[in-house]
C-alpha positions as CSV (number, residue, x, y, z in Angstrom):
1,X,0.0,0.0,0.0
2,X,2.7,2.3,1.0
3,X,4.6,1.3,-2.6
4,X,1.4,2.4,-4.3
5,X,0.8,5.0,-2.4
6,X,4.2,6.2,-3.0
7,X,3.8,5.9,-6.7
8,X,0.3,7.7,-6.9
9,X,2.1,11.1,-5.1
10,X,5.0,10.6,-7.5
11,X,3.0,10.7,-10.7
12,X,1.0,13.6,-9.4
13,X,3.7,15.5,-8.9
14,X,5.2,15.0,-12.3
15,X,1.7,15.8,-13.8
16,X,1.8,19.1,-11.7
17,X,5.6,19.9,-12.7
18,X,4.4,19.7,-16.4
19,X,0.9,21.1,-16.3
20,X,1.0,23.9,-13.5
21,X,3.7,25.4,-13.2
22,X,5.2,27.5,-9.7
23,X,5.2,30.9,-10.0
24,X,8.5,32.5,-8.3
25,X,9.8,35.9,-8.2
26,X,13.4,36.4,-8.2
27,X,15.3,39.6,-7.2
28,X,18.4,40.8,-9.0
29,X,19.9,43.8,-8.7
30,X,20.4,45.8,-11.3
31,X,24.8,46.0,-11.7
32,X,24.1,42.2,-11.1
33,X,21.7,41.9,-14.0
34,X,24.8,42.9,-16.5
35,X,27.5,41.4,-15.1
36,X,28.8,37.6,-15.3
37,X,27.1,37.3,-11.7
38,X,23.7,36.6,-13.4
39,X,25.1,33.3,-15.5
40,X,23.7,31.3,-13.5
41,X,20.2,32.4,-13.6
42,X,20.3,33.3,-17.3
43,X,21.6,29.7,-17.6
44,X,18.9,28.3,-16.4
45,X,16.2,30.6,-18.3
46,X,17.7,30.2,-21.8
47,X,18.5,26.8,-21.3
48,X,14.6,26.1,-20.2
49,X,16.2,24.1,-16.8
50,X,13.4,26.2,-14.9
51,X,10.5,25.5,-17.0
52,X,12.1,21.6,-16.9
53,X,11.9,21.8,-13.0
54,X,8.0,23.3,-13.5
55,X,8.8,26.7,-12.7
56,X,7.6,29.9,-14.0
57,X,10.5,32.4,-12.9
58,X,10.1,35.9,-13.1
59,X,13.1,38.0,-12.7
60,X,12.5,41.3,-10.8
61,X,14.6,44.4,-10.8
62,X,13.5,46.1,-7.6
63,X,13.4,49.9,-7.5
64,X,16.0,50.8,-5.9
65,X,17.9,48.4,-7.1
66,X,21.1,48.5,-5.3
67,X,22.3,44.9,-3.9
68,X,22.4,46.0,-0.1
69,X,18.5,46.6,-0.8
70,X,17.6,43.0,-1.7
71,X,17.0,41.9,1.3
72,X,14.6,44.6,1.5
73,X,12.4,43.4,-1.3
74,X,11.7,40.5,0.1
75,X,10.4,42.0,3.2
76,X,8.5,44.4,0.6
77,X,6.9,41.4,-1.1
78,X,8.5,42.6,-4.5
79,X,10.1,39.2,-4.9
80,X,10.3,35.2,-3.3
81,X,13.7,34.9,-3.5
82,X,16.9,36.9,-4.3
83,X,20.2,37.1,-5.5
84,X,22.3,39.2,-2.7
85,X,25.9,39.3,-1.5
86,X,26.7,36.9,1.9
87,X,27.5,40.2,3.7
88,X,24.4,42.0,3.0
89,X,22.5,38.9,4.7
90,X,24.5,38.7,7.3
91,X,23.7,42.1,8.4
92,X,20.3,41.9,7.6
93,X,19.8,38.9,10.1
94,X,21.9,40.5,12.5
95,X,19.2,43.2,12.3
96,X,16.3,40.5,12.7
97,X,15.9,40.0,9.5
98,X,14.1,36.2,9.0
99,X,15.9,35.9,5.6
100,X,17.6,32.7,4.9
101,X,20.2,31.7,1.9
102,X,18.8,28.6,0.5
103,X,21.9,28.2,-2.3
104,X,25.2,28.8,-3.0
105,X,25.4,31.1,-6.6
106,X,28.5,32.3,-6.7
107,X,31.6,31.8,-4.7
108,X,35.7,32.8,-4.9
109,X,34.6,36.1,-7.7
110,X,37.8,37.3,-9.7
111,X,37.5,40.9,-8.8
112,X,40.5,43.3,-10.4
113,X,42.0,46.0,-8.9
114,X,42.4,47.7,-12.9
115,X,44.4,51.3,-13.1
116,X,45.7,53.9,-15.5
117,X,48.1,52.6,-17.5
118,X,50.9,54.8,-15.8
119,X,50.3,52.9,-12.3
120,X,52.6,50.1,-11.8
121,X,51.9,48.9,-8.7
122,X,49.2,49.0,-5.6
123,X,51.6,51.7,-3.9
124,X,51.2,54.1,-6.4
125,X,47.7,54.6,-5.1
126,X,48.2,56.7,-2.3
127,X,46.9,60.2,-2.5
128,X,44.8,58.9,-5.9
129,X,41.0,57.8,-6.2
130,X,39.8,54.3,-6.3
131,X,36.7,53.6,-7.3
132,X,35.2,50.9,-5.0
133,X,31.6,48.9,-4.0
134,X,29.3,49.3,-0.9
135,X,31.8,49.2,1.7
136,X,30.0,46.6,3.6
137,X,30.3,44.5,0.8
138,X,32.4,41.5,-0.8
139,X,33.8,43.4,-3.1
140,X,35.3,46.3,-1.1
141,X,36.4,43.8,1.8
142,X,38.2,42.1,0.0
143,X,39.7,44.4,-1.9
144,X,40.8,46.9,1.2
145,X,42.5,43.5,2.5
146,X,44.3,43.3,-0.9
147,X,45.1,46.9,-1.0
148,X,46.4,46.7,2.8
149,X,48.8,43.6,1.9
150,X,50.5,46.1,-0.1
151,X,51.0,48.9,2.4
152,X,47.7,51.0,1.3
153,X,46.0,51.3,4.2
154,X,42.5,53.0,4.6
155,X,42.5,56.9,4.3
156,X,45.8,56.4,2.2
157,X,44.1,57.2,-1.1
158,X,40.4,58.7,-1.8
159,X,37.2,56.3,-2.4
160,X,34.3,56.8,-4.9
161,X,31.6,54.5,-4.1
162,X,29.9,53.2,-7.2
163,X,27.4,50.5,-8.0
164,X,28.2,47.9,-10.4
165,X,31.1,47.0,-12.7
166,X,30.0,49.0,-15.7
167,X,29.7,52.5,-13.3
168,X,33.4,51.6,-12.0
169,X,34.7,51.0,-15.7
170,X,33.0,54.3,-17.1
171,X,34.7,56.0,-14.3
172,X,38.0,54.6,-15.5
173,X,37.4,55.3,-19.1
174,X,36.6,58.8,-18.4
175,X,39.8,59.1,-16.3
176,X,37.7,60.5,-13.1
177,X,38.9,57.3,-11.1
178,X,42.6,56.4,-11.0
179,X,41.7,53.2,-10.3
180,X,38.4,50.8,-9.8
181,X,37.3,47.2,-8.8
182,X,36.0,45.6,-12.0
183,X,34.5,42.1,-12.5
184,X,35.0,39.7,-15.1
185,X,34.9,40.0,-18.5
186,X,34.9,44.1,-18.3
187,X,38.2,43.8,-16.2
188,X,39.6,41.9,-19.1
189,X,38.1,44.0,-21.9
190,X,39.9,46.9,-19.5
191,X,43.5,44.7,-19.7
192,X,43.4,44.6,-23.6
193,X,42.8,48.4,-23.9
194,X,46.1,48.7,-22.1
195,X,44.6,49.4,-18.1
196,X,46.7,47.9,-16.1
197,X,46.2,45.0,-13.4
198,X,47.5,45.9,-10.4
199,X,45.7,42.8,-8.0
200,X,43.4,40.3,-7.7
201,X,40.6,40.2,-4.7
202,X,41.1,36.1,-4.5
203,X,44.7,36.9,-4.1
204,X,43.6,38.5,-0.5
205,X,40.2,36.4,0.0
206,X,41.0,33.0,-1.6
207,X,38.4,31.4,-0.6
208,X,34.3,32.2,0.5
209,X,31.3,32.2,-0.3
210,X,30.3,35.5,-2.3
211,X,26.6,35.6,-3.2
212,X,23.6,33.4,-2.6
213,X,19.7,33.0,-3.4
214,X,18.0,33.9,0.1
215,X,14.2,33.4,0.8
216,X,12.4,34.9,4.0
217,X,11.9,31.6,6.1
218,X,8.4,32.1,7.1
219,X,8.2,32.3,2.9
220,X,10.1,28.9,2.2
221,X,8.4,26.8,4.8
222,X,5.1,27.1,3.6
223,X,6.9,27.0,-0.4
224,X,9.2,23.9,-0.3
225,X,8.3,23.3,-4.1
226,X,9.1,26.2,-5.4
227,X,12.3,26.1,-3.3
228,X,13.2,22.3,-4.2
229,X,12.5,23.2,-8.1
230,X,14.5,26.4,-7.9
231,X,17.7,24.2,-6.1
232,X,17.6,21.7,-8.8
233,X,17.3,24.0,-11.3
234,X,20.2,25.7,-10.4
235,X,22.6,22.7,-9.7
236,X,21.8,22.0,-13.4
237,X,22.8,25.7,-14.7
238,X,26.1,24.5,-12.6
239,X,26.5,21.5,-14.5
240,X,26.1,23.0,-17.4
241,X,28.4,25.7,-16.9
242,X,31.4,23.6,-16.1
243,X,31.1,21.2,-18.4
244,X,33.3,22.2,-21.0
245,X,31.3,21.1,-24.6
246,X,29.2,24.2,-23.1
247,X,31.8,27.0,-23.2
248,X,30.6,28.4,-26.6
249,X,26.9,28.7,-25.2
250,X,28.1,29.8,-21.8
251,X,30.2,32.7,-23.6
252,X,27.3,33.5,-25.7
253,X,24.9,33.9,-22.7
254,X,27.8,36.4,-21.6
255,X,28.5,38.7,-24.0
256,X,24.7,39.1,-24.1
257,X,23.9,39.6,-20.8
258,X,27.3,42.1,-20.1
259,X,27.1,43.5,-24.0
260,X,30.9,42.9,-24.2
261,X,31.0,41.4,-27.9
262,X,34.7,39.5,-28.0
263,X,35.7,36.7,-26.7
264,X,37.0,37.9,-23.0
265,X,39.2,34.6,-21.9
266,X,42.8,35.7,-23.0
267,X,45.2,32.9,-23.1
268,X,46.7,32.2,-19.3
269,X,44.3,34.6,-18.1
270,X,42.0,32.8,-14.5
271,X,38.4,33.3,-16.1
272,X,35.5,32.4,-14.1
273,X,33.3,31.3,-17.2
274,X,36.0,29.7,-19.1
275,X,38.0,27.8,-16.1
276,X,36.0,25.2,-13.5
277,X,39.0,24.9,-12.0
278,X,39.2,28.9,-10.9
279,X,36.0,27.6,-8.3
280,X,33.6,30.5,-8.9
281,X,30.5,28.2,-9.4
282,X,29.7,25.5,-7.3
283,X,29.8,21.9,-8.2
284,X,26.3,21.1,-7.3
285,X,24.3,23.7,-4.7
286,X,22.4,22.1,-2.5
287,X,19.6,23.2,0.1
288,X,20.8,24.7,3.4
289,X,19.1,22.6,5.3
290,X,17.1,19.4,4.8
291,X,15.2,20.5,7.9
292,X,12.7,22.3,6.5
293,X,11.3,23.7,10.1
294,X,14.6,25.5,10.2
């Protein structure tokens, strides 16, 4: 009875997965909407591995759209779940925030420290202006740590705070910044117009866990399909990432979502989209907990 049973729930669900599917709302930011930190996601839509899971994603842009104010839609019931830095949860839980991550996205992010061409090293910085991220952020952690292994300590040179990797390079471009924190590919795009690469953020942080999907937990208790979908949906984006017959549709995905139109993987150059090895994606994400009463 229990093997039937068993059966009869399993072949419902499968009719519901291909019949009805979930509705979920998903929160990106907007730097994070055109910048390699949306592969995943895009991934998944383009390569239908949502609508295979039987899920109907919507991906939201929430006004404001600055990533410290995800967490914030999800209290505002713009979105279910959202893309946000580990920091920025942090601190909103810390603040009693019921927000939970329920997947790794991204972890280990190449970040560049990218300058004028007449800078040749990190030192050179003092007394100049860097263009960085919300301070409470990844990006700017890291990078102050990287910036302090070479003797550039905080107030030794002048900070612009910008949002988003394509603010930071136009800063550059237009010569207002001396120097900004730019992600991959615009950071390589940056190196073949002659910039120069002065660091790396993973040569400081090597290792942690840089942005996850997080879901209120009252939300995901009383959701646990959408959420179980929305994991295994993602693991497969993963898998499809790294494996390497991919690359030419993972690169295509990329210069379409960022709007850079070569080929950004220079020979011997670490790339996050062209390199499993450099870690950024994880192997398979998995759900925080198996305890859903968390």
């Amino acid at each position: 009875m229990r093997i039937l049973l068993a059966a009869v729930v399993g072949a419902n669900f499968v009719q519901v997965a291909e019949g009805q599917p979930l509705n979920l709302r998903y929160g990106q930011a907007y730097s994070s909407a055109h910048s390699i930190f949306s592969l995943p996601v895009s991934v998944a839509e383009r390569e239908g591995l949502f609508v295979r899971e039987g899920l109907n994603v919507q991906v939201i842009v929430p006004i404001p759209g600055g990533s410290d104010k995800m967490i914030a839609a999800l209290h505002d019931d713009w979105v279910d779940v959202t893309h946000v830095a580990t920091p920025f949860l942090v601190r909103a839980a810390l603040a009693g925030s019921d927000a939970v991550a329920i997947a790794a996205e991204f972890k280990n992010p190449i970040y560049s420290l990218i300058a004028k061409p007449e800078f040749n090293g990190v030192a050179d910085l003092k007394g100049k202006l860097v263009g960085l991220a919300d301070e409470a952020g990844s990006i700017s952690i890291s990078m102050r740590k990287l910036l302090a292994i070479h003797g550039v300590q905080r107030g030794d040179f002048g900070v612009k705070v910008m949002e988003g990797t394509p603010t930071r390079w136009g800063c550059l471009r237009r010569g207002e910044c001396d120097a900004v924190v730019l992600g991959q590919p615009q950071d390589l795009q940056a190196i073949e117009q002659g910039y120069r690469l002065l660091g790396l953020s993973n040569e400081a942080v090597p290792d942690f866990l840089y942005t996850v999907t997080a879901a209120r937990r009252s939300w995901a208790q009383t959701h646990k399909g959408e959420v179980t979908r929305y994991v295994r949906a993602m693991a497969a984006a993963f898998g499809f990432i790294r494996d390497p017959k991919n690359r030419d549709r993972v690169i295509k995905v990329i210069t379409e979502t960022t709007g850079v139109r070569r080929n950004p993987s220079p020979p011997g150059r670490s790339s996050c989209f062209s390199s499993p090895s450099a870690a950024c994606f994880p192997s398979a994400p998995r759900l925080i907990s198996r305890d859903w009463n968390w």
